[in-house]
C-alpha positions as CSV (number, residue, x, y, z in Angstrom):
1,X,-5.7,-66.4,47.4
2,X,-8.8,-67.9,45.8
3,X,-10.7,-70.2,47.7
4,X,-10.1,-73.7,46.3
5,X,-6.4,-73.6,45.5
6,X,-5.8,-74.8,48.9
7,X,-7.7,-77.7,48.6
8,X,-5.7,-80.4,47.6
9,X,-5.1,-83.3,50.3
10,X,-2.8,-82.6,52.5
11,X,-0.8,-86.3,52.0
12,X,1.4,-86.7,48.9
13,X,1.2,-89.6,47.1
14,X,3.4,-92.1,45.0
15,X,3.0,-94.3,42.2
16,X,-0.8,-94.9,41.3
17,X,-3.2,-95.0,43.8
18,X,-6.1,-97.5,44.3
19,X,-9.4,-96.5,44.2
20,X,-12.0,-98.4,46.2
21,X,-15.6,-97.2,48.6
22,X,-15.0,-95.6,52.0
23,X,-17.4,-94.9,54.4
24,X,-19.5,-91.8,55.3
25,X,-17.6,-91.4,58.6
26,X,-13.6,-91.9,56.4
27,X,-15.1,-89.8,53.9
28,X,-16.1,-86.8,56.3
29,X,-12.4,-87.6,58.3
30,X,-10.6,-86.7,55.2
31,X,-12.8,-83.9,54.7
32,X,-12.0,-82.7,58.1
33,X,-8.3,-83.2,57.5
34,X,-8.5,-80.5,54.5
35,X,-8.0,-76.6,54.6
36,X,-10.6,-76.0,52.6
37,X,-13.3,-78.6,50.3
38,X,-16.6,-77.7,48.4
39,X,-19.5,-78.5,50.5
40,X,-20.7,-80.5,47.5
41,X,-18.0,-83.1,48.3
42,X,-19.2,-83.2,51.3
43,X,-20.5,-86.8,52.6
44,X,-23.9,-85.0,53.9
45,X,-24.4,-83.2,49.7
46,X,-25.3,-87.2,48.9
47,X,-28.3,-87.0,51.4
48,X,-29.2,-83.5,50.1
49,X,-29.9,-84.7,46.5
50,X,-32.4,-87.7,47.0
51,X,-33.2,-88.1,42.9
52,X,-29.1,-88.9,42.6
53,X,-27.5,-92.0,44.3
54,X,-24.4,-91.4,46.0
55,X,-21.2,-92.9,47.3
56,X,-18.4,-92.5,48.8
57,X,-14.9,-93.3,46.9
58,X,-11.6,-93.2,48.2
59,X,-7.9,-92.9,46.7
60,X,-5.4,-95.6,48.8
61,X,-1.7,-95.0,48.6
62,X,-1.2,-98.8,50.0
63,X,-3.0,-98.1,53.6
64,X,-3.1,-94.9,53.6
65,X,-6.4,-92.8,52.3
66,X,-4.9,-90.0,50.3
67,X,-7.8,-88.8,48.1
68,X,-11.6,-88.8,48.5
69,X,-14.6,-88.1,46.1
70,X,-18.2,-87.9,46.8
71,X,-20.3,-89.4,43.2
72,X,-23.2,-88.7,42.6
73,X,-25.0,-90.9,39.6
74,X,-27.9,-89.8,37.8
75,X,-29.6,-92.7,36.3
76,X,-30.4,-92.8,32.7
77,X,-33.8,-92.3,31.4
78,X,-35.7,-95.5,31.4
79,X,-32.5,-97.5,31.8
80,X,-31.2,-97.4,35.5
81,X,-28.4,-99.5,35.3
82,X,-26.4,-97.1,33.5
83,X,-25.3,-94.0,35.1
84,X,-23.6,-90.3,34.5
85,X,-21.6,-90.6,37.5
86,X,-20.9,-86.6,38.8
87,X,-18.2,-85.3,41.0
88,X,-19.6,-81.8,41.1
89,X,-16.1,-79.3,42.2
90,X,-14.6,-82.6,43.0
91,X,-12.7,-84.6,43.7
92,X,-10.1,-83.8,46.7
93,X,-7.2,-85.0,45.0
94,X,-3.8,-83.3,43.9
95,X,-4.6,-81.6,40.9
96,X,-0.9,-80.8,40.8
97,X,0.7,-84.2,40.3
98,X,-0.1,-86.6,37.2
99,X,-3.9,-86.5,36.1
100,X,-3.8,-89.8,34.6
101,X,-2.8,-91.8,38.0
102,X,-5.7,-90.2,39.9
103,X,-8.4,-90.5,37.5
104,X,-7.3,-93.4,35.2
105,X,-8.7,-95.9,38.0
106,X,-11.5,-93.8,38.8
107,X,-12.6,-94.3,35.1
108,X,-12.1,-98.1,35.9
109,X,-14.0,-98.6,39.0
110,X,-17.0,-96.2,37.7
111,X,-17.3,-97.9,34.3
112,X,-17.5,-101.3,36.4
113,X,-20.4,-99.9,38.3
114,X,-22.6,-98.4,35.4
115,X,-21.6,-95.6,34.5
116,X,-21.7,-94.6,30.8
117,X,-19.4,-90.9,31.5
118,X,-17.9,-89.3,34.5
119,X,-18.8,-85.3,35.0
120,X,-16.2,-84.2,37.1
121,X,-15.3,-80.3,38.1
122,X,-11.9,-79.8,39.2
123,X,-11.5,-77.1,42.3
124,X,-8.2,-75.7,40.5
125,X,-8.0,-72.1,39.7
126,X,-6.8,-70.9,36.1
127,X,-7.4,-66.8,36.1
128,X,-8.0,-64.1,38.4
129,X,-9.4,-60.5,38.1
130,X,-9.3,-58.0,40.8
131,X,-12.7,-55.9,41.6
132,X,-11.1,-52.7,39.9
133,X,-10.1,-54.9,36.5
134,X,-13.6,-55.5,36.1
135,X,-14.9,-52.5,36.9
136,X,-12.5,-50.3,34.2
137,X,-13.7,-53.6,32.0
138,X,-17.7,-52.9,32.2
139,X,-16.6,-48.9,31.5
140,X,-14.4,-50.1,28.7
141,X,-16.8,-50.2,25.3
142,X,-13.8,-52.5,23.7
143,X,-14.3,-54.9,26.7
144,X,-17.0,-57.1,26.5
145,X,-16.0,-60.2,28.6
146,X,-14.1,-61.1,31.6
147,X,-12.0,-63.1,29.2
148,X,-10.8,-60.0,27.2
149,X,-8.8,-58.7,30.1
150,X,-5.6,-60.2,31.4
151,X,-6.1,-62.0,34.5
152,X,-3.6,-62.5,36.8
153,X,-0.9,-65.1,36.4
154,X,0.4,-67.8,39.0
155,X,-1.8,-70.0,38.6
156,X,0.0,-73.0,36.5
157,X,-2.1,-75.7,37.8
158,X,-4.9,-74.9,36.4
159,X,-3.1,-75.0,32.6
160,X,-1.8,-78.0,33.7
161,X,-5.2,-79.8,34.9
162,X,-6.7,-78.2,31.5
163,X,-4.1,-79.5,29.6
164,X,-3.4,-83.0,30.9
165,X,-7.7,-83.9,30.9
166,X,-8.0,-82.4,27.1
167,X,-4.9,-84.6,26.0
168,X,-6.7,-87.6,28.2
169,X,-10.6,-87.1,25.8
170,X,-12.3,-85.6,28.5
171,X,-14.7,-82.8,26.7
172,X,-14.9,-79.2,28.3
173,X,-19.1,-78.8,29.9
174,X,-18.4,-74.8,29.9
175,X,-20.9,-72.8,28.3
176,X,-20.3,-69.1,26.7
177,X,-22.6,-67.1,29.4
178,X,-20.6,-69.3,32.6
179,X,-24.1,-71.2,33.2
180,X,-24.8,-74.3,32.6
181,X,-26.3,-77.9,33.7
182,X,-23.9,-78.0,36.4
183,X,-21.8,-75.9,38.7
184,X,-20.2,-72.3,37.3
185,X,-17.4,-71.9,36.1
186,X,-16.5,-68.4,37.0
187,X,-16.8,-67.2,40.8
188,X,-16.9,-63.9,42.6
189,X,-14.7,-64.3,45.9
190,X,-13.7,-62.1,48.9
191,X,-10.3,-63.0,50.4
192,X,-10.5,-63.0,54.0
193,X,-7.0,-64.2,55.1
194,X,-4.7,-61.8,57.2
195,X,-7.7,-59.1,56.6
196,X,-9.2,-57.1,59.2
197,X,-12.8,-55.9,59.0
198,X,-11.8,-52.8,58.8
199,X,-9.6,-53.5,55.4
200,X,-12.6,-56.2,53.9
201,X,-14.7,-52.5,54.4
202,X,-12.4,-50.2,52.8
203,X,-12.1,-52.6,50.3
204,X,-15.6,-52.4,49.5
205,X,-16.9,-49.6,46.8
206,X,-18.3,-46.5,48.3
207,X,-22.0,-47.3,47.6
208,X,-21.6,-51.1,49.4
209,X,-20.2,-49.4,52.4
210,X,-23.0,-46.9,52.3
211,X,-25.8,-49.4,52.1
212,X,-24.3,-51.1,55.4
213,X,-24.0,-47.9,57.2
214,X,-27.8,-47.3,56.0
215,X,-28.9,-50.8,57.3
216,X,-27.3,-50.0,60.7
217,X,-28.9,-46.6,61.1
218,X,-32.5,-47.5,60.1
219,X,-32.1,-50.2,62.5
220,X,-31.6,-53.5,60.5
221,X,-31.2,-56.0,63.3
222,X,-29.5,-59.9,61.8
223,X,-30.0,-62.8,63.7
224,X,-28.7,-66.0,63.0
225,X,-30.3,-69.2,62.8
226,X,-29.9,-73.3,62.7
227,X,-32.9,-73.3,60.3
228,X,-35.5,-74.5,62.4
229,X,-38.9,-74.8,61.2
230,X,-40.4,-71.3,61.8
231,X,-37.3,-69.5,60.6
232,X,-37.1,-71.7,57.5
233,X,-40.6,-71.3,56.4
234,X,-39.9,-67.4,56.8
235,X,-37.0,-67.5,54.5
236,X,-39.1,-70.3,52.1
237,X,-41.7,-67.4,51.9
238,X,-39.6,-64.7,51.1
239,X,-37.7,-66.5,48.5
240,X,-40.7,-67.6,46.1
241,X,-41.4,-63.8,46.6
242,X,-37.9,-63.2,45.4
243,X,-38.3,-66.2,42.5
244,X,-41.6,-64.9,41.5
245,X,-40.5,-61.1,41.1
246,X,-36.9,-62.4,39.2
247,X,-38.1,-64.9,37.3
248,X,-36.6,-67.7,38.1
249,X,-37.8,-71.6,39.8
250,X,-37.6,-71.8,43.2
251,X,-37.0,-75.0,45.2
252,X,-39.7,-76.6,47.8
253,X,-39.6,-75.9,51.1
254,X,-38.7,-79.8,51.5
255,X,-35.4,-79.3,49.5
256,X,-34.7,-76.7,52.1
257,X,-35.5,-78.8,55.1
258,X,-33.7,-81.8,54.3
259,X,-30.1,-79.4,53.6
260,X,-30.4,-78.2,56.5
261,X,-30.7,-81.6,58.7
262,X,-28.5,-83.7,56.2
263,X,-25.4,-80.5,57.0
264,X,-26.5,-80.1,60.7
265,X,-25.8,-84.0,61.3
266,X,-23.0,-83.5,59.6
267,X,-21.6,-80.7,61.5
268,X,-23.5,-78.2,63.8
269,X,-21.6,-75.7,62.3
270,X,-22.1,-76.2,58.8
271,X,-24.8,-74.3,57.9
272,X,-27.1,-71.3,59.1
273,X,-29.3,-68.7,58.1
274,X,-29.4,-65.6,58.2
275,X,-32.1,-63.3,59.1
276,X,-32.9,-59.4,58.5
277,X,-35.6,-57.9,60.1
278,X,-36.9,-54.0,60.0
279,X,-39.3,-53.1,63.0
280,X,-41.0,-57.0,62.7
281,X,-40.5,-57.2,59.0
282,X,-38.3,-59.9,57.3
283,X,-36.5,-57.8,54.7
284,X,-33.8,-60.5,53.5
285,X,-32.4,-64.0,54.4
286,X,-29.4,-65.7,53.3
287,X,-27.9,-69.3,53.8
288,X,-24.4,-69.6,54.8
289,X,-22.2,-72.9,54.3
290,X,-18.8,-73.3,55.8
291,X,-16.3,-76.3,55.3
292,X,-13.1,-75.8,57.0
293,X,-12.1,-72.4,55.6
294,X,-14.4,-72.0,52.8
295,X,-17.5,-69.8,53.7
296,X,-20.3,-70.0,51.2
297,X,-23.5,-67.8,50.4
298,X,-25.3,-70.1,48.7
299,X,-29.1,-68.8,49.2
300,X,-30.6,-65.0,49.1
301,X,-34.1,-63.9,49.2
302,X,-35.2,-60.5,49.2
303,X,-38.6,-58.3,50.4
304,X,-39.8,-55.6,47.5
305,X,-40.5,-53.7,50.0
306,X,-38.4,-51.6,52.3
307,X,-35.6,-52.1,49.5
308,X,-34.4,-48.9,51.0
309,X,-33.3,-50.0,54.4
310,X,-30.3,-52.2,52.8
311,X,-31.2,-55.5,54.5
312,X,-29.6,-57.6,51.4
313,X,-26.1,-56.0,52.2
314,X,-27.1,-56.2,56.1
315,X,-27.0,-59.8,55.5
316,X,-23.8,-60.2,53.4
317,X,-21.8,-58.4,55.5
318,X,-23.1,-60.4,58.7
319,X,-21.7,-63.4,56.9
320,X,-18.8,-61.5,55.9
321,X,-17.6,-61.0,59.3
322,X,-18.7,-64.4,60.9
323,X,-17.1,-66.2,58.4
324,X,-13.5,-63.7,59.0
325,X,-14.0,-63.9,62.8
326,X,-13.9,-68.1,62.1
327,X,-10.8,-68.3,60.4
328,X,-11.9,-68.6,56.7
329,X,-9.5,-68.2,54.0
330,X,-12.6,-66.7,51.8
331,X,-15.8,-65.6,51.0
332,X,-17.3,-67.4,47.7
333,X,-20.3,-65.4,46.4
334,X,-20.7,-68.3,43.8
335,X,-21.6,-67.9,40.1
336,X,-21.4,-65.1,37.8
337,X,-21.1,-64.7,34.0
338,X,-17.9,-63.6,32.7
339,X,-20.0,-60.9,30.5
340,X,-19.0,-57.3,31.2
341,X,-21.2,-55.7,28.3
342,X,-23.3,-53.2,30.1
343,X,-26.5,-54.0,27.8
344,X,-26.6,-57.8,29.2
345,X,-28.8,-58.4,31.7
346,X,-26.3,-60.6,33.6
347,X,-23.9,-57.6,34.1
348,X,-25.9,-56.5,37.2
349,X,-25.1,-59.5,39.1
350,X,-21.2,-59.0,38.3
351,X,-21.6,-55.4,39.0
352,X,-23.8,-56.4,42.4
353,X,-21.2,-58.8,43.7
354,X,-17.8,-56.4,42.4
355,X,-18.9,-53.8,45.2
356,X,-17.9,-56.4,48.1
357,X,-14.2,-55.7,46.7
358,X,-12.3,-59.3,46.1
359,X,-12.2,-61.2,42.4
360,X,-13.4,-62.6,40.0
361,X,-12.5,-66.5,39.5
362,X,-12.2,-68.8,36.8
363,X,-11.9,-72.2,37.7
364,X,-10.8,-75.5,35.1
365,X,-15.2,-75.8,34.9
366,X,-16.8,-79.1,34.1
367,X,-15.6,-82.1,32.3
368,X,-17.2,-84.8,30.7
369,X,-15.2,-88.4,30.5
370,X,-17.4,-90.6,27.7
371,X,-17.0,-94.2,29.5
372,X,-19.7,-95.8,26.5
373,X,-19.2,-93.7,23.6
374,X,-22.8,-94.5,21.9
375,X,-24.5,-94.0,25.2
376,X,-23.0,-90.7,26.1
377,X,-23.8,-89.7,22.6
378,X,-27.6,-90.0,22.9
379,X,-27.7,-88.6,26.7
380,X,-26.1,-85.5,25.6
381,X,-28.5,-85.2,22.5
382,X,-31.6,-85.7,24.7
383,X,-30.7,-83.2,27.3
384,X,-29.9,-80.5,24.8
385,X,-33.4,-81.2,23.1
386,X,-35.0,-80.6,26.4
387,X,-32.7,-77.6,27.6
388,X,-30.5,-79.8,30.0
């Protein structure tokens, strides 16, 4: 089961429901009320990203609250009055009744308010491929993407979603390498429902279950922790490290510190990190986010030194088990291209994440609804002349 096709709410609604602001606390009731929601429609992801401003909207089905979606509106440049309102893997609707009553007054209320288009990413699954379909697809010279391989069917909500938005003028956001200005649209996931740790091992490849042994015998010791400040200023240290030696942008410490308070209030249980040490030495961290049954890695940092003594996989499989032994439906390893040439750099990552066992994941991806045509039109030119 992937992660998000449980999501929908739980009540079922007729006829067309209004759509009006709710409070942080009905917001994070509904939330509550879920199996399983992205932690970016979470009330507490608003507080997290200060350069947005956020809100709280709510579906009514007469008294009855029977949707909720957490915006996020980025201003324009220079003109603040007029917004791109985002819904990033959101909202908590159902996906699998008609399109057009949920979003039609969405479209109404957020056009009142501002906003020149609505970015929206619905949680609905359309493919799946198992760990050994992608693995016989990076051996496979013919095979160069995910998308060359049949995934597996059963999944008729996410044609429908696809269809229904495409017929509506909302404009696909998904880029050819699965990356782009906004959340990815292809996922790595380990199913944890009805699993032992003993199966979520054997389902691992041979080298991933070696590397865990390894950690284990050179005596890798994890501790979890709620990110307080000498912990977080650890794992802050070791990821620059890790952004410096791969290349990419890291976030300030700050960004860091105020996820972890704006979750914690939220839920003492929402987030935690994870730390790997080798006789004093911090050899990994990763950040693990739960809501309800949907456990999250969402940050990793790694030494360059003592590679050897596995902390990396140490880690995962720490939050591997904590987040079976809570009851989660799944493991989401987040993004990874859908490439399975073996000359594209990218390949590594799929290849990195296909050794936990589980599947790849495509999801509907991003959509863009243009609320002012000529407006929407020159935003999307300017952030494609400055690389989004």
């Amino acid at each position: 089961m992937s992660s998000m096709s449980s999501s929908e709410p739980t009540s079922t609604t007729v006829g067309r429901p209004a759509v009006r602001p709710i409070s942080a606390a009905e917001h994070l009731a509904f939330v509550r009320a879920q199996r399983s929601v992205s932690f970016l429609q979470t009330p507490a992801w608003g507080r997290v990203k200060t350069e947005w401003r956020s809100e709280s909207l709510g579906w009514f089905d007469g008294p009855h609250l029977v949707g909720a979606g957490l915006v996020l509106h980025r201003p324009l440049p220079r003109i603040d009055r007029l917004t791109l309102a985002y819904l990033p893997e959101g909202p908590v609707i159902d996906w699998s009744g008609d399109i057009g009553a949920w979003l039609d007054p969405l479209a109404a209320y957020l056009k009142k308010q501002g906003a020149f288009a609505i970015r929206l990413g619905p949680p609905v699954v359309t493919d799946v491929w198992s760990a050994d379909q992608v693995k016989e697809g990076i051996a496979d010279p013919r095979v160069r993407r995910l998308t060359d391989l049949p995934g597996r069917s059963g999944y008729p909500v996410g044609a429908h979603v696809s269809g229904r938005l495409k017929e509506a003028g909302w404009l696909p956001q998904n880029p050819e390498d699965g990356f782009g200005v906004g959340h990815p649209q292809f996922k790595y996931e380990v199913p944890l429902a009805g699993r032992s740790e003993d199966d979520l091992l054997k389902g691992m490849n041979q080298q991933w279950r070696r590397n865990i042994k390894k950690a284990a015998k050179e005596g890798v010791e994890v501790t979890v922790s709620d990110g307080g400040p000498e912990d977080l200023k650890a794992f802050h240290d070791l990821y620059v490290h890790t952004a410096q030696r791969d290349h990419f942008t890291p976030r300030p410490l700050r960004y860091f510190e105020i996820m972890f308070a704006a979750l914690k209030a939220e839920d003492p249980e929402r987030i935690r990190l994870y730390l790997a040490h080798h006789q004093g030495d911090l050899v990994a961290a990763t950040i693990l986010v739960s809501v309800g049954a949907h456990a999250v890695y969402s940050y990793g940092a790694s030494a360059t030194a003592k590679r050897e003594v596995r902390g990396s996989n140490a880690c995962q499989w720490a939050m591997i088990r904590d987040a079976r032994a809570a009851g989660c439906d799944v493991y989401d390893l987040r993004g990874i291209t859908p490439t399975l040439d073996p000359d594209d750099p990218h390949v590594g990552l799929v290849q990195f994440k296909v050794g936990t066992g589980g599947q790849a994941v495509r999801y509907v991806g991003e959509w863009d609804l243009p609320l002012r045509p000529m407006t929407y039109r020159a935003f999307d030119l300017y952030m494609k002349r400055r690389g989004r």
